[in-house]
OpenMM code with the backbone's topology and positions (N, CA, C; nanometers):
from openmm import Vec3, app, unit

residues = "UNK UNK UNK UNK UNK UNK UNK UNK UNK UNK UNK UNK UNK UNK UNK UNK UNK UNK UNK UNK UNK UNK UNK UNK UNK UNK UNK UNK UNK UNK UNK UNK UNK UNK UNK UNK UNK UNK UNK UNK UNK UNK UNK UNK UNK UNK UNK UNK UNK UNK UNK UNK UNK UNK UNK UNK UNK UNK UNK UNK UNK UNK UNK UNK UNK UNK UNK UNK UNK UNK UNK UNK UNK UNK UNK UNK UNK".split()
positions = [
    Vec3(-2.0648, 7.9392, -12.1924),
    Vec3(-2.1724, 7.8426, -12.1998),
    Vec3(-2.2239, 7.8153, -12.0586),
    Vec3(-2.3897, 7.8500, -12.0264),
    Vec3(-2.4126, 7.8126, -11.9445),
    Vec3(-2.4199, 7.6667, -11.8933),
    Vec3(-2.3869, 7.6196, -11.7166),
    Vec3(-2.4058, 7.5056, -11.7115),
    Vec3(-2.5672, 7.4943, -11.6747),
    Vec3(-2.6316, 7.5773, -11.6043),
    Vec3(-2.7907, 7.5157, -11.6214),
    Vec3(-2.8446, 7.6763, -11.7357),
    Vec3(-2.9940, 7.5607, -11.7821),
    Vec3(-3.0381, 7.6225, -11.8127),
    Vec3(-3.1399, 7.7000, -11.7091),
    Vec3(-3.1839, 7.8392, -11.7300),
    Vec3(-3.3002, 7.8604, -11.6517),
    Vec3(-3.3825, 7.9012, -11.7154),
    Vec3(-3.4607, 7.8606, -11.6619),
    Vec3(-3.6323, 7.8034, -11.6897),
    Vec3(-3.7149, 7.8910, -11.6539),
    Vec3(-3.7726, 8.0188, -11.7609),
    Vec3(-3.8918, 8.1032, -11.7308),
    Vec3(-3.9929, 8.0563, -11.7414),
    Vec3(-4.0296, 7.9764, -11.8012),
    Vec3(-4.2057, 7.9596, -11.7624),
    Vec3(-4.2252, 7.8173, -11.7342),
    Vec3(-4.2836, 7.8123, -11.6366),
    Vec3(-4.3464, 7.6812, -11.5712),
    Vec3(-4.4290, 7.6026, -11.6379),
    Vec3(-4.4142, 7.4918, -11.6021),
    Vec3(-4.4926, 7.3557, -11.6401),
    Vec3(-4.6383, 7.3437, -11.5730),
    Vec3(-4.7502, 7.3142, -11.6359),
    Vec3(-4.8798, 7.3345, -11.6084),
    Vec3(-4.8503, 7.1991, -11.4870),
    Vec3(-4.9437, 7.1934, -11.3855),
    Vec3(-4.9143, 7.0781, -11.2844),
    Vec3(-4.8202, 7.1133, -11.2245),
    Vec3(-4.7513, 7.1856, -11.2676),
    Vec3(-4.6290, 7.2263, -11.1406),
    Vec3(-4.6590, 7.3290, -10.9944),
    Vec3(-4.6670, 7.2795, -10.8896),
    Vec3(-4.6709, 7.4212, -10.8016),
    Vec3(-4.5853, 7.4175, -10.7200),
    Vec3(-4.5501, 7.5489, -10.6570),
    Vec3(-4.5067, 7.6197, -10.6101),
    Vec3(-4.5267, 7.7094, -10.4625),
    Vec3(-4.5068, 7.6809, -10.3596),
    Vec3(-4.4828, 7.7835, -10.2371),
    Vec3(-4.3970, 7.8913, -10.2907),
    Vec3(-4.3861, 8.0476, -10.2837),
    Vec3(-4.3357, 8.1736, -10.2866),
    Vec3(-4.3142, 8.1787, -10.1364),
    Vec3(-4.2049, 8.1964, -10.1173),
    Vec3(-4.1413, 8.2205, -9.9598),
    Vec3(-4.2071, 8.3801, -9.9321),
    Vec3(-4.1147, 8.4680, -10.0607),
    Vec3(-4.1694, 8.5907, -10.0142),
    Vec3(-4.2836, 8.6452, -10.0237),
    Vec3(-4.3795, 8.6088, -10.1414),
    Vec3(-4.5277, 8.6617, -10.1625),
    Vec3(-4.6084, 8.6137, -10.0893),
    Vec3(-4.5486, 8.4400, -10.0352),
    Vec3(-4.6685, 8.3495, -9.9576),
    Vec3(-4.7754, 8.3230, -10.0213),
    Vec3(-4.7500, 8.3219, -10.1692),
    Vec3(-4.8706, 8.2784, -10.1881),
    Vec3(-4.8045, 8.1294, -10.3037),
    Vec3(-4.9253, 8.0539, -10.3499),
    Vec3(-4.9471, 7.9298, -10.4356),
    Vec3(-4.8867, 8.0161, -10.5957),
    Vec3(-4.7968, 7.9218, -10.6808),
    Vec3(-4.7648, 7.9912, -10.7534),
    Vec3(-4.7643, 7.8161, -10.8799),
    Vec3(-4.8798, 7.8577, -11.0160),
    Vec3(-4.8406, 7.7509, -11.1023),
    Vec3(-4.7079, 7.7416, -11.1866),
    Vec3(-4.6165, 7.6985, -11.2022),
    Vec3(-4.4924, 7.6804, -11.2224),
    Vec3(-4.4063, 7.8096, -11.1554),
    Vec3(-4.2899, 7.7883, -11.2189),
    Vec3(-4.2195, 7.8697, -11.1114),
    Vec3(-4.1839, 8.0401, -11.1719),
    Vec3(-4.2390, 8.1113, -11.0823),
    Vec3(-4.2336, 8.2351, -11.1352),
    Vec3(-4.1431, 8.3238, -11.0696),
    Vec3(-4.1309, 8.3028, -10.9298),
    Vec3(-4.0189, 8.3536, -10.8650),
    Vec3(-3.9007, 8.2436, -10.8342),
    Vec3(-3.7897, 8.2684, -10.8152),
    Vec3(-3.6426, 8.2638, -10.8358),
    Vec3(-3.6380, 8.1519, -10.7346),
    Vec3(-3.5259, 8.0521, -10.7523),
    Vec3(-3.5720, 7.9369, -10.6687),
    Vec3(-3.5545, 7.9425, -10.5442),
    Vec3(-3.4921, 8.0427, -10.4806),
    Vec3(-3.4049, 8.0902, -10.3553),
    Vec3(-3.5375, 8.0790, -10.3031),
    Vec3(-3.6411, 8.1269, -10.3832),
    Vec3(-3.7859, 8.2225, -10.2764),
    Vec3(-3.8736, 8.1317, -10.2613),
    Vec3(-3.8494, 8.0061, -10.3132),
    Vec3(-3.9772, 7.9368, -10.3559),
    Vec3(-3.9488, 7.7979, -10.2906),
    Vec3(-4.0608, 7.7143, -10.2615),
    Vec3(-4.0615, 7.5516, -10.2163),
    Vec3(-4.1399, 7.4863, -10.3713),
    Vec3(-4.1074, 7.3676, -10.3455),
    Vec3(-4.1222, 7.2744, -10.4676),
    Vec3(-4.0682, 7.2018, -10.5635),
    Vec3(-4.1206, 7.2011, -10.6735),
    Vec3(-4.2820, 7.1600, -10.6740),
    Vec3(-4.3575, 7.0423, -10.6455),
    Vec3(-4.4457, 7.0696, -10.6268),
    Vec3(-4.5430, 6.9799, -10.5656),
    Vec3(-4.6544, 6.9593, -10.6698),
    Vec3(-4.7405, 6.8448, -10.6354),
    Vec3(-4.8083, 6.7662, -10.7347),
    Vec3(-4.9505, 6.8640, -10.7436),
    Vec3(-4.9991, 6.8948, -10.6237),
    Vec3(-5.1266, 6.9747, -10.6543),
    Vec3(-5.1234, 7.1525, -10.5597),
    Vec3(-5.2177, 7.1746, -10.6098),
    Vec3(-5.2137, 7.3510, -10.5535),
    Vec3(-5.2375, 7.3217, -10.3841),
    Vec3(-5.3550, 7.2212, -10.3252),
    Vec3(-5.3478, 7.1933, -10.1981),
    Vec3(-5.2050, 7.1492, -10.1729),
    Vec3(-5.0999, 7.0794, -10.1998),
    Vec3(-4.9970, 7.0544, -10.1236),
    Vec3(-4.9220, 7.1202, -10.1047),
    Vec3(-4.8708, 7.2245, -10.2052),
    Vec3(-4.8272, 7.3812, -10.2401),
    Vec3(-4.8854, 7.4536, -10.1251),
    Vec3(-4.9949, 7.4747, -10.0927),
    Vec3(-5.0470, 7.5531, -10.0191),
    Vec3(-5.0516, 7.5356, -9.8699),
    Vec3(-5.0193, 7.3794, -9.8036),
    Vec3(-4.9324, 7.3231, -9.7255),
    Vec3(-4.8133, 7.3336, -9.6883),
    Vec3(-4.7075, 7.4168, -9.7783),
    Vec3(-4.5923, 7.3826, -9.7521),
    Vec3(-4.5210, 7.4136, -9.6768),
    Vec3(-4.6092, 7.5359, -9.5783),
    Vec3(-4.5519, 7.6187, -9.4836),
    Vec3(-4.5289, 7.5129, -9.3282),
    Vec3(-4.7235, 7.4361, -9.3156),
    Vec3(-4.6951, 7.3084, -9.2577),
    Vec3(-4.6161, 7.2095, -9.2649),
    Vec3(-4.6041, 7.1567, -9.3915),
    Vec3(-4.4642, 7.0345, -9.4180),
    Vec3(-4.3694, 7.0303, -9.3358),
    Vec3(-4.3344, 7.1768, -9.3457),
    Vec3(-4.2074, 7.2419, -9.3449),
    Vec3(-4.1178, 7.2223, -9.2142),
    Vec3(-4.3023, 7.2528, -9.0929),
    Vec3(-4.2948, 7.3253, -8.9760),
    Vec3(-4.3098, 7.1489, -8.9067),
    Vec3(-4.3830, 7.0707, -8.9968),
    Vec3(-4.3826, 6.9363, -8.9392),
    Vec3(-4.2415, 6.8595, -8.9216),
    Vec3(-4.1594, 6.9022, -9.0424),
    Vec3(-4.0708, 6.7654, -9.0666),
    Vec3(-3.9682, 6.8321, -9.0257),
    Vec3(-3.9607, 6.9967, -8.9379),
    Vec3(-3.8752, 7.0409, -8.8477),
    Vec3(-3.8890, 6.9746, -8.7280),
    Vec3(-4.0007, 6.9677, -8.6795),
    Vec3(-3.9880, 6.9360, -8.5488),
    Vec3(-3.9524, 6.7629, -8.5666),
    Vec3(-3.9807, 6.6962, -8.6929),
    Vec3(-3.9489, 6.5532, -8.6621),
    Vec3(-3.8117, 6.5436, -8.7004),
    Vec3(-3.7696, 6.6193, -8.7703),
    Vec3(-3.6165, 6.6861, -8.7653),
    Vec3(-3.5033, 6.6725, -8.5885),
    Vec3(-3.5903, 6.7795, -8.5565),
    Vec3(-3.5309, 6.8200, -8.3796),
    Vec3(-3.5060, 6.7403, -8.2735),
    Vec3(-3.6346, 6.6541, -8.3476),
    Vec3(-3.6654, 6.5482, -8.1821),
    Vec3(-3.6296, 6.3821, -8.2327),
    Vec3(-3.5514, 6.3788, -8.3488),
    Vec3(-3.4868, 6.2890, -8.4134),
    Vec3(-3.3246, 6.2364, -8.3122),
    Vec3(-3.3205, 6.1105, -8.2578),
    Vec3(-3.1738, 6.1761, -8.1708),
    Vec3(-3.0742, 6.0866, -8.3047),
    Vec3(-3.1332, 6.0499, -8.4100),
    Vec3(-2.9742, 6.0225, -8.5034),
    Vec3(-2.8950, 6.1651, -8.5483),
    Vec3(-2.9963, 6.2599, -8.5155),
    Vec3(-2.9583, 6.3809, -8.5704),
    Vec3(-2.8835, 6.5080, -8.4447),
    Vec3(-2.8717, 6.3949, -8.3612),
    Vec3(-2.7937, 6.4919, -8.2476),
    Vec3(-2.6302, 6.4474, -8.2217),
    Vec3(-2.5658, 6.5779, -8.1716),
    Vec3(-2.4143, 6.5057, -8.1528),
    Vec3(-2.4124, 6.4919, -8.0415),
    Vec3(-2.4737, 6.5312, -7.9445),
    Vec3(-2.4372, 6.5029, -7.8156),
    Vec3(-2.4705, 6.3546, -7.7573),
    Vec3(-2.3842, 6.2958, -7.7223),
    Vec3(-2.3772, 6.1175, -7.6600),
    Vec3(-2.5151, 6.0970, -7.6258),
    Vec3(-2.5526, 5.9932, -7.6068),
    Vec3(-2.6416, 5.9049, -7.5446),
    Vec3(-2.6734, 5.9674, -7.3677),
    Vec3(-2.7547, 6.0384, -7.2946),
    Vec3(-2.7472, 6.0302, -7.1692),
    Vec3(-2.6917, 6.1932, -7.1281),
    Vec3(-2.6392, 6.2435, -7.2206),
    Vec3(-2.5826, 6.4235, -7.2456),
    Vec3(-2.7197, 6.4806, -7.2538),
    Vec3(-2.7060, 6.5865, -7.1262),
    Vec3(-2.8007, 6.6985, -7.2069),
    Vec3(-2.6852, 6.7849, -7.2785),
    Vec3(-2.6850, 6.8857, -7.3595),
    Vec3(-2.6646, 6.8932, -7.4932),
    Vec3(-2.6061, 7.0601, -7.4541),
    Vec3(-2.7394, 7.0857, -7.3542),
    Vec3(-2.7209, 7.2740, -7.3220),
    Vec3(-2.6294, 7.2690, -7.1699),
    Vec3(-2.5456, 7.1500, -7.1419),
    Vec3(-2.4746, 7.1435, -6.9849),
    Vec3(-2.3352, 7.1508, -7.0536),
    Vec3(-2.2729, 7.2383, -6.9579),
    Vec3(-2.1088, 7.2459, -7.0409),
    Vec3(-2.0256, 7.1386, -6.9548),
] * unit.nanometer
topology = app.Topology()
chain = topology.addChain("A")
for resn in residues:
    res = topology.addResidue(resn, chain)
    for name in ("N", "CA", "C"):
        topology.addAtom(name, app.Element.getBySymbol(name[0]), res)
């Protein structure tokens, strides 16, 4: 008995980023490994490469998200 089910055909309103095709995809057609989402409209889908690349860098330059102390540069041994 499976524990999830998987889900071939997508939900209308659903989208999708394809990592590997790069392209906008309405529900999910490739495998979830490949894909971002979903998202509410085809413009935000089609964004997601930006999102991505935004909330990395607010990711990076975040210092709750660093281990090195207060006053450490990080790359000094």
């Amino acid at each position: 008995m499976a524990l999830f089910k998987k889900r071939t055909a997508g939900k209308p309103g659903e989208w999708y980023y394809c990592l590997e095709h790069k392209t906008v995809e309405e529900g999910p057609d490739c495998p979830g490994k490949d894909r971002f989402g979903p998202y509410a409209s085809r413009e935000e889908a089609q964004r997601a490469m930006d999102t991505a690349a935004e909330r990395n860098l607010q990711w990076e330059n975040d210092p709750r998200w660093h281990d090195a102390p207060a006053g450490r540069n990080p790359d000094e041994s």
